[in-house]
C-alpha positions in Angstrom: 174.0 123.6 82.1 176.8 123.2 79.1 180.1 124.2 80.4 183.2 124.6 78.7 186.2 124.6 81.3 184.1 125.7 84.2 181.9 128.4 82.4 178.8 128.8 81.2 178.4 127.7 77.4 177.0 131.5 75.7 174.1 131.1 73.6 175.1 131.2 69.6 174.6 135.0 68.2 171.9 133.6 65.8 170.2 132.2 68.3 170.5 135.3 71.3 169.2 137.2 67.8 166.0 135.0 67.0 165.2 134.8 70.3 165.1 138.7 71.1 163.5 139.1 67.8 160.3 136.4 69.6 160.3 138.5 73.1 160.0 141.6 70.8 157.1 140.4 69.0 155.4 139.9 72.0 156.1 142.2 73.7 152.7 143.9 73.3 149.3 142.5 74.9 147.7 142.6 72.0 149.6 140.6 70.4 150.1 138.1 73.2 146.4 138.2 73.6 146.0 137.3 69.5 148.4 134.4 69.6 146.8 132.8 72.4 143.9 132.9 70.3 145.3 131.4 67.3 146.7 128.4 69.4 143.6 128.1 71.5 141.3 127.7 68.5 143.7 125.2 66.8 142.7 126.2 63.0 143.2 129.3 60.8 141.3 132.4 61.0 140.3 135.4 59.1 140.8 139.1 60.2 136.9 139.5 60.6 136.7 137.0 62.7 139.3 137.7 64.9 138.0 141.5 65.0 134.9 139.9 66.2 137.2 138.2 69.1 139.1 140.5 70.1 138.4 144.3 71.6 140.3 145.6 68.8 139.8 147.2 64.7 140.8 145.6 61.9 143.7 147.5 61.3 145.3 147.0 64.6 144.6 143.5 64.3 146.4 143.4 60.4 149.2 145.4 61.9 149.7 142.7 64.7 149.4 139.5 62.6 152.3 141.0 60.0 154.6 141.6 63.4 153.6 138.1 64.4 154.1 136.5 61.0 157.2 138.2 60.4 158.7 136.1 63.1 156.5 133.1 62.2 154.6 132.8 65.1 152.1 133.1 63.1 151.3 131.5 59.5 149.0 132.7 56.7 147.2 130.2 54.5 145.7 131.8 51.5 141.7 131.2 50.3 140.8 132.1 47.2 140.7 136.3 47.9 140.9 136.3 51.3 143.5 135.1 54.6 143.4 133.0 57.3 146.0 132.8 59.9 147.4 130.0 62.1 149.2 129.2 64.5 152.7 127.9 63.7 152.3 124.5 65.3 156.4 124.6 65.5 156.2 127.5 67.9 154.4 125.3 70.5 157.5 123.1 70.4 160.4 125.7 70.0 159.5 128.8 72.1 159.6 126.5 75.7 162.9 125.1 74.4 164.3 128.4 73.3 163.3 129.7 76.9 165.1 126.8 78.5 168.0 127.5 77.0 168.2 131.4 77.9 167.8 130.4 81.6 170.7 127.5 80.7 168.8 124.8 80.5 169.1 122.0 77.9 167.4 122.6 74.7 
């Protein structure tokens, strides 16, 4: 744990705000249930196909990828007329991290 003259070190404000703004996005299941199936297929994919995936329409599933992309959990790739998403390979590394250091653990 950091310590600065006996006390815990705070997070930065930037930091405490990106964070919260991560836990917010997914803090639905359907959205936790989507991302684990971005980063469990390992390539982009198109809204159709993830309607087909998933127990859900293809406006709730829109409406979830622009929460998730907005916080860039989530990248989209554009193909000709159409979008696939991804999964941001960075989250993978920075969302344990981040999590580490809201408990106080090193980053």
């Amino acid at each position: 744990m950091n310590e600065t003259l006996g006390s815990p070190q705070l997070l930065a404000d930037d930091d405490a705000v990106l964070y919260a703004s991560w836990f917010k996005a997914l803090a639905d299941p359907t959205r936790v249930q989507l991302l684990s199936l971005l980063a469990r297929e390992r390539r982009p994919m198109a809204v159709g196909e993830i309607t087909g995936r998933l127990p859900i329409g293809q406006s709730t599933v829109s409406h979830h990828l622009k929460i998730l992309t907005e916080v860039r959990f989530v990248l989209p790739e554009r193909h000709g007329t159409s979008t696939r998403y991804g999964v941001n390979a960075a989250c993978l590394e920075c969302f344990p991290a981040a999590v580490a250091a809201i408990l106080g653990g090193q980053r």
